[in-house]
C-alpha positions in Angstrom: 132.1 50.9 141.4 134.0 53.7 143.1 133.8 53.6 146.7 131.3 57.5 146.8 129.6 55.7 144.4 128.7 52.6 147.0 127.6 55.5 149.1 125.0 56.9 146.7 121.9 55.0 148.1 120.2 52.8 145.5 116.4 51.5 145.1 117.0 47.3 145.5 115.5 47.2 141.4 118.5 49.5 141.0 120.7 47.7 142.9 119.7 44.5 140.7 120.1 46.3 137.6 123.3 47.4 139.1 124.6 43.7 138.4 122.0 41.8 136.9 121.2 38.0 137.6 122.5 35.4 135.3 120.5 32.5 133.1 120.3 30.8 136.5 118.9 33.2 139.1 115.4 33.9 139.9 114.4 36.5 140.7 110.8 37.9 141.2 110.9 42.0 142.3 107.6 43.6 143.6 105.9 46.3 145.0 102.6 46.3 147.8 100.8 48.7 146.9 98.5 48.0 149.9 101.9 48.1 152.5 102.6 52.0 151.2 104.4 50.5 148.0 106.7 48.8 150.4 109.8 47.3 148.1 109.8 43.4 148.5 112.2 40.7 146.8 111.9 36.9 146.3 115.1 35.4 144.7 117.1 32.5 144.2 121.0 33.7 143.4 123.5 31.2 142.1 125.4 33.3 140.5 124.4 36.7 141.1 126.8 38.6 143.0 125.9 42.3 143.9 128.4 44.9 143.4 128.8 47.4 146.9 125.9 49.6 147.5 123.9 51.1 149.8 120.2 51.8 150.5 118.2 54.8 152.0 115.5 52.2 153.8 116.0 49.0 155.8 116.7 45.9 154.4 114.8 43.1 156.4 114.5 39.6 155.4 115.1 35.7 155.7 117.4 33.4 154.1 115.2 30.7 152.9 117.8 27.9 152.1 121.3 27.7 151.4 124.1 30.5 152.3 124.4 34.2 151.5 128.1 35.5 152.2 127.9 39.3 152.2 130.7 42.3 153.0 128.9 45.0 155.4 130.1 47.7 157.1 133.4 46.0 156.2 133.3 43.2 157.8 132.0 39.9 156.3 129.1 37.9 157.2 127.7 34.5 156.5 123.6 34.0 156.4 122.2 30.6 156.7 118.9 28.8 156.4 116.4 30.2 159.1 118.0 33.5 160.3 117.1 37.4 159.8 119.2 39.1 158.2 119.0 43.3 159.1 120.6 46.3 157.3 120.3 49.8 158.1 120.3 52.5 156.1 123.3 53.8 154.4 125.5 51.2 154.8 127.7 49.8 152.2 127.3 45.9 151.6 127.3 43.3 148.4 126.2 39.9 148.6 126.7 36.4 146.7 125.9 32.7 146.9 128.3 30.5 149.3 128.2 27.1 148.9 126.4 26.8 145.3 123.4 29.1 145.8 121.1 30.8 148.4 117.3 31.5 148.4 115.7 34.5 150.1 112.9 36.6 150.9 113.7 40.6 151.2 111.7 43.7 152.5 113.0 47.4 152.1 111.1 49.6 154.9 111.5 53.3 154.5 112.5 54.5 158.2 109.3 56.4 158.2 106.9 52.9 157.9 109.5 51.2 160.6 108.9 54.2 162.8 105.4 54.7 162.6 105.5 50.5 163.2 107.4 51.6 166.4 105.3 54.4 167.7 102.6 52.3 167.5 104.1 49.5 169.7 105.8 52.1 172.2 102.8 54.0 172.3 104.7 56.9 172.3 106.6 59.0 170.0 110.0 57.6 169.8 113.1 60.0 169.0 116.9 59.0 167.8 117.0 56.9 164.7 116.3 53.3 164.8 118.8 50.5 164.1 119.3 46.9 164.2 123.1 46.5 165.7 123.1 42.6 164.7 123.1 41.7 161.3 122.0 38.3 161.5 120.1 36.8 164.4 118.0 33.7 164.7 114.4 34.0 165.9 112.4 31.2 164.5 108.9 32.2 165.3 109.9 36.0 163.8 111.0 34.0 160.4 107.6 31.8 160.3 105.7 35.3 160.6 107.8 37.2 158.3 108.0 34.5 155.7 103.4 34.3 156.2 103.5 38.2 155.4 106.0 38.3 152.7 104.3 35.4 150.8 100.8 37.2 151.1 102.2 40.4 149.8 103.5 38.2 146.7 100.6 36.4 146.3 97.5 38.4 147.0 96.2 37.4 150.3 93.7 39.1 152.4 94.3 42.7 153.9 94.1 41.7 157.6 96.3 38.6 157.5 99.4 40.2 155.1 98.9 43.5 157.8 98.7 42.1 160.7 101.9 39.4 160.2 103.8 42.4 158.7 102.6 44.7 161.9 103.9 41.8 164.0 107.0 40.7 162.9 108.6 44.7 162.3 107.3 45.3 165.9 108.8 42.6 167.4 111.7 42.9 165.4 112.3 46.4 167.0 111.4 45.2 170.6 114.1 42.4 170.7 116.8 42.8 168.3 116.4 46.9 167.8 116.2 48.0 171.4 112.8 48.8 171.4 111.2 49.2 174.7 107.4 49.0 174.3 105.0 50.3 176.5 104.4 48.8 179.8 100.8 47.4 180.2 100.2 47.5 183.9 96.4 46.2 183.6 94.7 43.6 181.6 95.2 43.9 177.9 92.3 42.7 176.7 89.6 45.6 176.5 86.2 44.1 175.9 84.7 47.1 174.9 87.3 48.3 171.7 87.2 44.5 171.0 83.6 44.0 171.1 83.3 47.0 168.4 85.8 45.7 166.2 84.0 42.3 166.3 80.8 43.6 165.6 82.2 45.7 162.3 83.8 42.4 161.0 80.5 40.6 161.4 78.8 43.2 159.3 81.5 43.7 156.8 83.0 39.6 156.3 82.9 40.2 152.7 85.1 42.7 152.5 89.2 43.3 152.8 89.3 45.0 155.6 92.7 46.1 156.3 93.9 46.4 159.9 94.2 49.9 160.0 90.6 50.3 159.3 89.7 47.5 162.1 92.0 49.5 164.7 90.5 52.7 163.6 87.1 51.2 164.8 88.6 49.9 167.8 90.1 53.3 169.1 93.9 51.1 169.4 96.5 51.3 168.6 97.2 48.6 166.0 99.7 46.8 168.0 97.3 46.8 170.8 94.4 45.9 169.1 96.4 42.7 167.8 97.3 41.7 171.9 93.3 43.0 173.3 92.1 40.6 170.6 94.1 37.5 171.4 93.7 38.2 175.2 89.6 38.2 174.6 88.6 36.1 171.7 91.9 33.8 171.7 92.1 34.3 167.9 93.9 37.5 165.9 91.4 39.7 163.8 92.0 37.8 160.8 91.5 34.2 162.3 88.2 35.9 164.0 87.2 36.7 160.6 87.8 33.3 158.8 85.5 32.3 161.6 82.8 34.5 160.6 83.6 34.1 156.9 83.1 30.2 157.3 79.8 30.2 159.5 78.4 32.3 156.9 79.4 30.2 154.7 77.8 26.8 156.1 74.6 29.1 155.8 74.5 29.7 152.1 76.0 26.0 151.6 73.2 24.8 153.6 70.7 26.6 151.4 72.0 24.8 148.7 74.3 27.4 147.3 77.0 26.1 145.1 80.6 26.7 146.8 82.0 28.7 144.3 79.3 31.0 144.4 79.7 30.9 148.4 83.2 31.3 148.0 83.1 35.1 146.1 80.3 35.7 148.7 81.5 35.2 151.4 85.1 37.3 151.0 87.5 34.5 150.0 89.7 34.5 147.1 88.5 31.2 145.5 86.8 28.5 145.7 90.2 26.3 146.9 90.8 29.2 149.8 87.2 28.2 151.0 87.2 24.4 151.2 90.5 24.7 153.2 89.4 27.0 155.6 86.0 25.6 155.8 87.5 22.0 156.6 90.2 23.2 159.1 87.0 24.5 161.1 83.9 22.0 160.3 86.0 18.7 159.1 84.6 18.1 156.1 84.9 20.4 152.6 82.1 22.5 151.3 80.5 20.5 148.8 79.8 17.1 151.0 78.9 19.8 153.5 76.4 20.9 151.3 75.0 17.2 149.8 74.6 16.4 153.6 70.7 14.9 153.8 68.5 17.7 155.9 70.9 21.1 155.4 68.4 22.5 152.8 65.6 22.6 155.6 67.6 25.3 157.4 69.6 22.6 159.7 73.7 22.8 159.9 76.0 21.9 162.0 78.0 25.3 161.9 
């Protein structure tokens, strides 16, 4: 590849097709619809090597085992097992296996999502383009909530969960390893009245995916905000709020004798499985003992 035509940003499906993976790769490209078509990439490379390219969004991800040795900017870099690794637009980098084979888990944010992600935590509009001056950092607690979003993009989970660990860990990636200076909060952050009204709408509307954008609408916050206001007042996030309500509703139908698959679909969980692991991370015991219990079908339950 000629060096302008490095510089000719690609898609990442391009930049697969570009060089494609071998009988030993795996490689599983996708887009969420739900995160504004966001690009996302879940791959095992043991003998993939991409060619130099660049892109015209972010790269943002996490090496999930094993070693990725990549050329950026010029200058080479080693990823490991547990750290971000950050690419800004336009720059020229490849990539390939070290040590036998790496595994990895890869958003592409248009700058227009990551900005609207940091106007949002700033609270204000922010000018200059954004950029992540270290390529790899370690940040264990941003990796566990990167890796939770980018598996329930893959995978289908619920709107508030994928949103709010995707809302999280871009705005915390910006505030410490993109210079973002949010906004200062010089009062209490919880606000018991934008809480109490997103509360209430979740209680009327368990059953379905509400996305965070529609809870923070509701609120009048900022989503960010709304995130912090709800930890500070209930000690939960939105979405652990609303397994909450999901399971006590539950207990209600399983205590009227309600089979748990039926409860399940009712009661805005994927499947029956999601529901008896929620329901005995909160109550102790799984749905259908729940339900055999002597005395629930007079109206009794320990929920």
């Amino acid at each position: 590849m000629s060096r302008a035509a490095a510089r000719d940003p690609l898609s990442q499906e391009a930049a697969l097709a570009a060089a494609p993976a071998g009988a030993r790769d795996e490689a599983r490209f996708f887009r969420a619809e739900r995160a504004g078509g966001l690009e996302c990439l879940s791959a095992t490379f043991r003998t993939h090597a991409y060619v130099p390219h660049t892109h015209d969004t972010f790269v943002i991800g996490v090496i999930e085992a094993g070693c990725e040795s990549y050329r950026l900017g010029g200058v080479r870099y080693r990823a490991t097992a547990g750290q971000l690794c950050f690419v800004n637009p336009g720059v020229v980098h490849d990539g390939e296996p070290e040590g036998g084979f790496y595994s990895y888990r890869m958003t592409y944010p248009a700058p227009e999502l990551l900005r609207l992600v940091a106007e949002d935590v700033a609270e204000r509009r922010v000018s200059g383009s954004l950029a992540f001056p270290e390529p790899v950092v370690a940040d264990p607690e941003l990796v566990a909530i990167f890796l939770a979003a980018h598996r329930g993009l893959e995978h289908g989970a619920g709107a508030l969960v994928t949103d709010t660990a995707l809302w999280q860990a871009y705005g915390r990636m910006l505030g410490r390893h993109g210079g973002l200076v949010a906004r200062a909060d010089d009062r209490r952050l919880g606000e018991s009245g934008p809480v109490a009204r997103a509360r209430a709408f979740l209680e009327a509307h368990f059953d379905e995916d509400v996305d965070l954008a529609r809870l923070a609408q509701v609120a009048d916050l900022p989503r960010t905000r709304l995130i912090r206001a709800f930890r500070q007042e209930t000690g939960l996030t939105p979405h652990a709020l609303l397994t909450d309500i999901r399971v006590r509703a539950a207990g209600r139908r399983l205590a009227a004798g309600l089979a748990p698959a039926d409860v399940a679909l009712a009661c805005g969980f994927c499947d029956q499985s999601h529901l008896t692991r929620a329901f005995k991370a909160r109550v102790g015991v799984p749905p259908g003992l729940f339900r055999r219990a002597p005395g629930l079908q007079t109206g009794h339950t320990t929920c």
